[in-house]
C-alpha positions as a Markdown table, in Angstrom:
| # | Residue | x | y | z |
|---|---|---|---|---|
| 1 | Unk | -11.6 | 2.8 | -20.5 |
| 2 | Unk | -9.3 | 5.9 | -20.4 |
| 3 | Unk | -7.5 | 6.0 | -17.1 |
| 4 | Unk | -6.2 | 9.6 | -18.0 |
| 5 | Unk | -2.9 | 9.1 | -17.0 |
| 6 | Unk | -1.4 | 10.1 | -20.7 |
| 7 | Unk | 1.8 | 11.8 | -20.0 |
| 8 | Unk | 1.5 | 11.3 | -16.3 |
| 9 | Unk | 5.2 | 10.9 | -14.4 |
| 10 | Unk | 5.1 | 8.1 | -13.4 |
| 11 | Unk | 8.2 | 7.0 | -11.0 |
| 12 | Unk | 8.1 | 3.1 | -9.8 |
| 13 | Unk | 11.1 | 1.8 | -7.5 |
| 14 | Unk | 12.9 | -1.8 | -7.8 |
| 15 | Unk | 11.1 | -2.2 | -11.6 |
| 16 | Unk | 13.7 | -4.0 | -13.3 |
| 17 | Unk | 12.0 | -7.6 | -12.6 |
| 18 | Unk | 8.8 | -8.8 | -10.8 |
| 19 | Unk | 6.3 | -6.6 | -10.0 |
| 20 | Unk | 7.9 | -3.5 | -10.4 |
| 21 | Unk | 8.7 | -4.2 | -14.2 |
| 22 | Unk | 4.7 | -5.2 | -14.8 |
| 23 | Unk | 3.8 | -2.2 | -13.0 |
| 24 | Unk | 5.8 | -0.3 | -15.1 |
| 25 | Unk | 4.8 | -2.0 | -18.9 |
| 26 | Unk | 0.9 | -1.1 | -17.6 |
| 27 | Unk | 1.6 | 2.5 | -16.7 |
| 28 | Unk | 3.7 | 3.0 | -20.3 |
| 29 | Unk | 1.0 | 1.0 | -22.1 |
| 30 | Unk | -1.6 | 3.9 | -20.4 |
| 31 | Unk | 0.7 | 6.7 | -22.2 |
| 32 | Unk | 2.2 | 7.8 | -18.6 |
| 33 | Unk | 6.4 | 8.5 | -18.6 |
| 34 | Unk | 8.0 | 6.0 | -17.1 |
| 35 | Unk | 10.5 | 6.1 | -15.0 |
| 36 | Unk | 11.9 | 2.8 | -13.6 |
| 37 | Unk | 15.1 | 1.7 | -11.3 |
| 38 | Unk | 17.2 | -0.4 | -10.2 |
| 39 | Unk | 20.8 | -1.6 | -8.6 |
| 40 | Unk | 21.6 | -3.5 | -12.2 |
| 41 | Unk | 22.0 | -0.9 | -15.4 |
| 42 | Unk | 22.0 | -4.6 | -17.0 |
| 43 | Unk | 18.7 | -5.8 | -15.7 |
| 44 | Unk | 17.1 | -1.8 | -16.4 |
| 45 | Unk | 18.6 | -2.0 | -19.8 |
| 46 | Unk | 16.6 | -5.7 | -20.3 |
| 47 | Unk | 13.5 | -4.2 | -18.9 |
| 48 | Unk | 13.4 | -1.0 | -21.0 |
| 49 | Unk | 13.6 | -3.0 | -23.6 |
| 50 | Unk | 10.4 | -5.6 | -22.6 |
| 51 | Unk | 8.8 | -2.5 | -21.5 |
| 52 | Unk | 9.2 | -0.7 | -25.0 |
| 53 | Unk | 7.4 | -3.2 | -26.7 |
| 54 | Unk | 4.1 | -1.7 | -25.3 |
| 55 | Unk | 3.8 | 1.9 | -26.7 |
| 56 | Unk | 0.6 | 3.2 | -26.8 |
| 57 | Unk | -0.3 | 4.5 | -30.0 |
| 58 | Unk | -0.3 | 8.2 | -31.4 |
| 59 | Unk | 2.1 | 8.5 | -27.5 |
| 60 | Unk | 5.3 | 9.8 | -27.2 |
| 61 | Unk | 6.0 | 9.2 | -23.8 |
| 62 | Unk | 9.4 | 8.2 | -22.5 |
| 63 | Unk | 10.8 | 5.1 | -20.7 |
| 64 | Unk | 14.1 | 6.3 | -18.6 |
| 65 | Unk | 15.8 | 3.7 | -16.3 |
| 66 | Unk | 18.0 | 5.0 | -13.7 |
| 67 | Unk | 20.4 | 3.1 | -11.3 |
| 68 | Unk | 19.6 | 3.5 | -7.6 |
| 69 | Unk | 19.9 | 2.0 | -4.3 |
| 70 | Unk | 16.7 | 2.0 | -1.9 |
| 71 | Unk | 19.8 | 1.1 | 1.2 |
| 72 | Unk | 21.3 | 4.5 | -0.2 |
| 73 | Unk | 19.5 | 7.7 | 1.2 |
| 74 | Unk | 22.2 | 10.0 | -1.1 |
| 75 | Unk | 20.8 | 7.5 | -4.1 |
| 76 | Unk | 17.4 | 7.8 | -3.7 |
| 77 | Unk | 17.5 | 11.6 | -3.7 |
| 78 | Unk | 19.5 | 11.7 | -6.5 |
| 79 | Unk | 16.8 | 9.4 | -8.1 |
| 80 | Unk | 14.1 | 11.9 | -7.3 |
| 81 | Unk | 16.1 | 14.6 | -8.3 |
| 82 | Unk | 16.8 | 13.7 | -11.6 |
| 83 | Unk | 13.2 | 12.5 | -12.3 |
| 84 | Unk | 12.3 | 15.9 | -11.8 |
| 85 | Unk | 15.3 | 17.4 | -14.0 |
| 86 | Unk | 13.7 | 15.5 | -17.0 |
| 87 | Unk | 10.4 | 16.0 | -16.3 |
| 88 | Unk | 9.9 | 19.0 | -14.0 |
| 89 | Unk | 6.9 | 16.7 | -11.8 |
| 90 | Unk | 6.6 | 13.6 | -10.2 |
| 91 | Unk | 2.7 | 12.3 | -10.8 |
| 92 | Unk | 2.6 | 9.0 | -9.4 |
| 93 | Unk | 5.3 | 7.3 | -7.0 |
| 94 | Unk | 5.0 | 3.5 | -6.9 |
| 95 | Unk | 7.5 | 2.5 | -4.1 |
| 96 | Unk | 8.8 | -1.3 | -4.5 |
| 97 | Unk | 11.4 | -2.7 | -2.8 |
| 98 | Unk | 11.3 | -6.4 | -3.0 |
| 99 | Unk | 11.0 | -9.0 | -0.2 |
| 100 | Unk | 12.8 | -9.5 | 3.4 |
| 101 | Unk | 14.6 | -12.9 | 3.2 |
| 102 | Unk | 12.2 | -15.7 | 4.6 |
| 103 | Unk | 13.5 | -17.2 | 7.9 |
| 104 | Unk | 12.3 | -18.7 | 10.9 |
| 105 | Unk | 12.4 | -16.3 | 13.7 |
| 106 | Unk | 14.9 | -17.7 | 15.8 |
| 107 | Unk | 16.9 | -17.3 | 12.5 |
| 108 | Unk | 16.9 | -14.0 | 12.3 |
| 109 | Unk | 19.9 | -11.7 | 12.8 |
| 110 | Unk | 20.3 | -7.9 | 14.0 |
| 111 | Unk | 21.7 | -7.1 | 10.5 |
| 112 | Unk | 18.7 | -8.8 | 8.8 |
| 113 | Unk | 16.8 | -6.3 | 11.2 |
| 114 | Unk | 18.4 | -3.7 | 10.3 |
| 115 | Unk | 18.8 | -4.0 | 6.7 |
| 116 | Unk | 15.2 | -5.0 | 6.1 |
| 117 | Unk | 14.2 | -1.8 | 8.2 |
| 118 | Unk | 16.5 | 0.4 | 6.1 |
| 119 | Unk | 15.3 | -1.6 | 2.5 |
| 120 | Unk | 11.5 | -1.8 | 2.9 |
| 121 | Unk | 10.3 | 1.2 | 5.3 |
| 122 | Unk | 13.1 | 3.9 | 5.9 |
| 123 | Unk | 13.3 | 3.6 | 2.3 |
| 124 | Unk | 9.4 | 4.6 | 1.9 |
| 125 | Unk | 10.0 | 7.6 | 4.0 |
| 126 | Unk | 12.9 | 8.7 | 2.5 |
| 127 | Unk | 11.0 | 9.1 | -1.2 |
| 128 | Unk | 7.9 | 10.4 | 0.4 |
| 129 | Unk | 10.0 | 13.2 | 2.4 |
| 130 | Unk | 11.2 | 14.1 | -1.2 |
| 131 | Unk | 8.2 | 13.6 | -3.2 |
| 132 | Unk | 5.5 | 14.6 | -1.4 |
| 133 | Unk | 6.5 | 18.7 | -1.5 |
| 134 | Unk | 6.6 | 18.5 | -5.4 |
| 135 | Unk | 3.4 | 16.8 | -5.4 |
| 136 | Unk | 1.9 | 19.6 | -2.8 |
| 137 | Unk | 3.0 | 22.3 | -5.3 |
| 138 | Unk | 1.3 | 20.5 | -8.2 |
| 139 | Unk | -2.5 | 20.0 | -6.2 |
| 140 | Unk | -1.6 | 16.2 | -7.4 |
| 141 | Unk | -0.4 | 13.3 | -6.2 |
| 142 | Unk | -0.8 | 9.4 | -6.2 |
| 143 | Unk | 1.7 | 7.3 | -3.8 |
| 144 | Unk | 0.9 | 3.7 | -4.0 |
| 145 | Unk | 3.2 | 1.2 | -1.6 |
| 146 | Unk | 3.7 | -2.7 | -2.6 |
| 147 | Unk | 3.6 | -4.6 | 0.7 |
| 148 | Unk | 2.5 | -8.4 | 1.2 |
| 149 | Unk | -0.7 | -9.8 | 2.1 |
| 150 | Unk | 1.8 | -10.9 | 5.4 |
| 151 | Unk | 0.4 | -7.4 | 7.0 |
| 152 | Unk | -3.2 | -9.0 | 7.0 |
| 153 | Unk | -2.3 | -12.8 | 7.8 |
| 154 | Unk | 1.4 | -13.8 | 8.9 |
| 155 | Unk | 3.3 | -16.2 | 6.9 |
| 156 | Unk | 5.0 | -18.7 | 8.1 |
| 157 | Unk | 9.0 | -18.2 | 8.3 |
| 158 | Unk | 8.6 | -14.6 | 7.1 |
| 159 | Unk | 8.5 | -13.0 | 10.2 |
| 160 | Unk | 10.9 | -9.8 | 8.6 |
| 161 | Unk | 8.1 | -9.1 | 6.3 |
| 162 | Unk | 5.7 | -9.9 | 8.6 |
| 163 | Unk | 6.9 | -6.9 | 11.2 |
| 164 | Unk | 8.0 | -4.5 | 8.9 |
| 165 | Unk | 5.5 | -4.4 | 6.2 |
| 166 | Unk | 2.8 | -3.5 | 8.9 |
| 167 | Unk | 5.1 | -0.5 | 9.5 |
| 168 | Unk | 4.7 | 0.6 | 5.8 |
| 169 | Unk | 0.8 | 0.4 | 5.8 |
| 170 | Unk | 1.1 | 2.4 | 9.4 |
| 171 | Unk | 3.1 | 5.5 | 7.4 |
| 172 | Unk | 1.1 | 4.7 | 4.0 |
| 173 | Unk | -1.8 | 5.6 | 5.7 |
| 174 | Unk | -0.4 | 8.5 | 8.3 |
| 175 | Unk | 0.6 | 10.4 | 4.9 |
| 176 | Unk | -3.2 | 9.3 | 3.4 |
| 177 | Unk | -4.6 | 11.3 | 6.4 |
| 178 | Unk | -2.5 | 14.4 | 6.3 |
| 179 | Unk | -2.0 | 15.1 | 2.3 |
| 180 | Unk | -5.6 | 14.1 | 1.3 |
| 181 | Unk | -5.8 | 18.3 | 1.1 |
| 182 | Unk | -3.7 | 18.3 | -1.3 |
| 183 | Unk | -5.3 | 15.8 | -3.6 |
| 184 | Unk | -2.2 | 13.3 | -3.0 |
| 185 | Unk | -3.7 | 9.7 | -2.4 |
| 186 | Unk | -2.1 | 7.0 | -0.5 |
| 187 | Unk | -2.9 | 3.7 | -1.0 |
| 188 | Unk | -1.0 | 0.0 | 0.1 |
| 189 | Unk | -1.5 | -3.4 | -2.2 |
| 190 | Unk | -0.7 | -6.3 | -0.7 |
| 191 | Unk | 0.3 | -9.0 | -3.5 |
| 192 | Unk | -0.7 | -12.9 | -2.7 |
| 193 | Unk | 1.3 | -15.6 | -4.0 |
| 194 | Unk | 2.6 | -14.5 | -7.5 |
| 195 | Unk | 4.8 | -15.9 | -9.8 |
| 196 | Unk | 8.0 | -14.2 | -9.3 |
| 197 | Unk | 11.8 | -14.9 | -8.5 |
| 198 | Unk | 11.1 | -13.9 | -4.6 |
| 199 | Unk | 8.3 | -16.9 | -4.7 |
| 200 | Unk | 10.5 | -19.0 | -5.3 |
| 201 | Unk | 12.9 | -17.8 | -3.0 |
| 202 | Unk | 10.4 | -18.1 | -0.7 |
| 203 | Unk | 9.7 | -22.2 | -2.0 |
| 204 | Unk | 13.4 | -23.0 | -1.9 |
| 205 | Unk | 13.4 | -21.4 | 1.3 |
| 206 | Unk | 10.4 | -23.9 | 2.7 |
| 207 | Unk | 11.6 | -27.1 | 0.8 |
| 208 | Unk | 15.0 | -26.5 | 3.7 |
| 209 | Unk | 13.2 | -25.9 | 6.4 |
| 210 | Unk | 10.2 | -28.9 | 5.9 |
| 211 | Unk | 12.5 | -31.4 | 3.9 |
| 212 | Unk | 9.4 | -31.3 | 1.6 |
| 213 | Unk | 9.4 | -31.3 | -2.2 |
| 214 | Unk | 9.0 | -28.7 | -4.4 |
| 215 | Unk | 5.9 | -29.9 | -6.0 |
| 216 | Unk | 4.9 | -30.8 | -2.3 |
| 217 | Unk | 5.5 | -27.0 | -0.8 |
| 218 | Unk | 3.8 | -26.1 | -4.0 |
| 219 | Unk | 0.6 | -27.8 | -3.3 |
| 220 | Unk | 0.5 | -26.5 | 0.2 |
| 221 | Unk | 0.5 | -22.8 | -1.4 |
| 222 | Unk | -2.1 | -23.4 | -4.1 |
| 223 | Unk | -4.7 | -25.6 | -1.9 |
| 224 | Unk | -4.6 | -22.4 | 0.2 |
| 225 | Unk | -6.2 | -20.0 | -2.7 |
| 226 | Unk | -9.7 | -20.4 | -3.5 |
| 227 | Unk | -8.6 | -19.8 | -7.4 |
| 228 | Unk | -6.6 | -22.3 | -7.1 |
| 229 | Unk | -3.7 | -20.9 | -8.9 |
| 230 | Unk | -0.7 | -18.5 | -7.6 |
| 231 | Unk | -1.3 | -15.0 | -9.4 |
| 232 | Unk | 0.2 | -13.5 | -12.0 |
| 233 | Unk | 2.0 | -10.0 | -11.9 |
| 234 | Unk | 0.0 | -8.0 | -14.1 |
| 235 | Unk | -2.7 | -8.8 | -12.1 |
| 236 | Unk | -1.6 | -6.6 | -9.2 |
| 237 | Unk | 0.0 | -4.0 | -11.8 |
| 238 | Unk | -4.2 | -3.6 | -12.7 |
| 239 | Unk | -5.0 | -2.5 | -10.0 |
| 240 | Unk | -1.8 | -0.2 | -9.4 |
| 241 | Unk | -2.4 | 1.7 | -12.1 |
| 242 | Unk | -5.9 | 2.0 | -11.6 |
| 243 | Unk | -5.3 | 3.3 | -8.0 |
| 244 | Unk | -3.0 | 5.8 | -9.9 |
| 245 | Unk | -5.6 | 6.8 | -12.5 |
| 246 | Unk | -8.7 | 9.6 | -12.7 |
| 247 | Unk | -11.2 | 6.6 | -11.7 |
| 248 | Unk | -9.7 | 6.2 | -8.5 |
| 249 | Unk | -10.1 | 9.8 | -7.3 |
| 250 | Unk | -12.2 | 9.3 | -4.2 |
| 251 | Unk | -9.9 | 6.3 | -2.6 |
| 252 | Unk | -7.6 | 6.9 | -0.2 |
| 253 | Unk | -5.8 | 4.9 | 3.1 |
| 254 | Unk | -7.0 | 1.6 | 1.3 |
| 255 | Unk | -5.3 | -1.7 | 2.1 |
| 256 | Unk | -5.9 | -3.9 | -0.8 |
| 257 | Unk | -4.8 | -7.7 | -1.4 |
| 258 | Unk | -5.0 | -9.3 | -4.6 |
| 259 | Unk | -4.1 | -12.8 | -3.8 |
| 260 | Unk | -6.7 | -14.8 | -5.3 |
| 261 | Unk | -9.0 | -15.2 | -2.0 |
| 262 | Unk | -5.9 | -16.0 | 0.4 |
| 263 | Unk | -6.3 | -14.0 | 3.2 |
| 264 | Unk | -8.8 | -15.6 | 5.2 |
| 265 | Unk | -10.2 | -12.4 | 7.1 |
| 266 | Unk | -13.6 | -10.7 | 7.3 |
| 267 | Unk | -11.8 | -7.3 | 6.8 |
């Protein structure tokens, strides 16, 4: 199936690891420019590499890793800016900023308020107020956010990601409502358990706080998908970069979960 999104800009945040970095093979793999960042030039410079191995053929789109800090406002515009200095647009945004750490909520401190705030929503608006006039001038636009299935069902000892997150989907789909005009599509994916470093942040995290095992905090998180397994990143990157592509051109304010059946909820 052709997505159409050959030489599409595509611009994904925190893509060095995780999620970000398959979101960012699937959209170079699809012929689209790449742009991915970071705060580690080391870790970019690893991921280019990874990501390289999946060139399209007859393509000659472009990987180009930048350093930038989503806590930085002056970084984040001088991301944007130079993503548009290469390339002149900015097609798709993919905005990623890793998890909140997990904590019990009496746990919690101001500055882990505060910094989560800044991290994984001020940081949303700050790339949207900057990318959503070039993608207004172009007619074209696709912003997808990477939140947690946390903003349909609360996890446990995440209560940072928990709060927060549901302020992401709140702007995600405030911006889905007023730039639909303009052909720019907002959309929020909400990854399940995945195998990632910030899982098993999250399992360390648990195996403190119950005095359980891992194998036993394990088995509490898989006996709680219907699939039976945690999921695997480019599993969520398929459905990024379909939400980026032609195909998806009619969808819009979504709220999608790909966690294997774990959310629990009729809606």
């Amino acid at each position: 199936m052709d997505l159409g999104l050959k030489d599409k800009v595509a611009l994904i945040l925190a893509s060095s690891k995780g999620l970000g970095l398959a979101c960012a093979k699937m959209f170079y793999s699809e012929g689209a420019n790449v742009i991915i960042s970071s705060r580690s030039m080391e870790n970019l410079e690893r991921a280019k590499e990874e990501i390289g191995k999946h060139k399209p053929k007859n393509s000659n789109n472009k990987i180009i890793s930048l350093v930038s800090d989503l806590n930085e406002e002056a970084q984040i515009k001088s991301l944007v800016d130079e993503t548009v200095k290469r390339f002149g647009r900015i097609d798709i945004l993919v905005h990623n900023a890793g998890g909140p750490p997990s904590a019990p909520i009496n746990k919690i401190s101001n500055d882990d308020w505060q910094n989560s705030i800044n991290l994984n929503l001020l940081s949303l608006v700050r790339v949207s107020e900057l990318v959503v006039p070039i993608m207004q001038q172009q007619k074209f636009g696709r912003i997808i956010a990477i939140t947690s299935v946390s903003v349909k069902q609360p996890l446990d000892n995440l209560v940072l990601s928990n709060t927060i997150r549901l302020g992401v989907v709140g702007f995600a789909k405030t911006m889905a409502n007023k730039y639909a005009k303009y052909n720019i599509l907002v959309n929020v994916v909400c990854p399940g358990p995945n195998l990632t470093t910030r899982m098993e942040d999250i399992i360390k995290s648990q195996m403190r706080e119950s005095g359980k095992s891992e194998q036993e905090v394990m088995k509490t998180w898989v006996d709680s998908i219907p699939l039976g397994r945690l999921g695997k990143p480019e599993e969520l990157a398929n459905l990024v970069v379909f939400l980026a592509s032609e195909k998806a051109s009619y969808i819009t304010g979504t709220v999608v979960q790909v966690d294997g059946g774990f959310v629990k909820s009729s809606l």
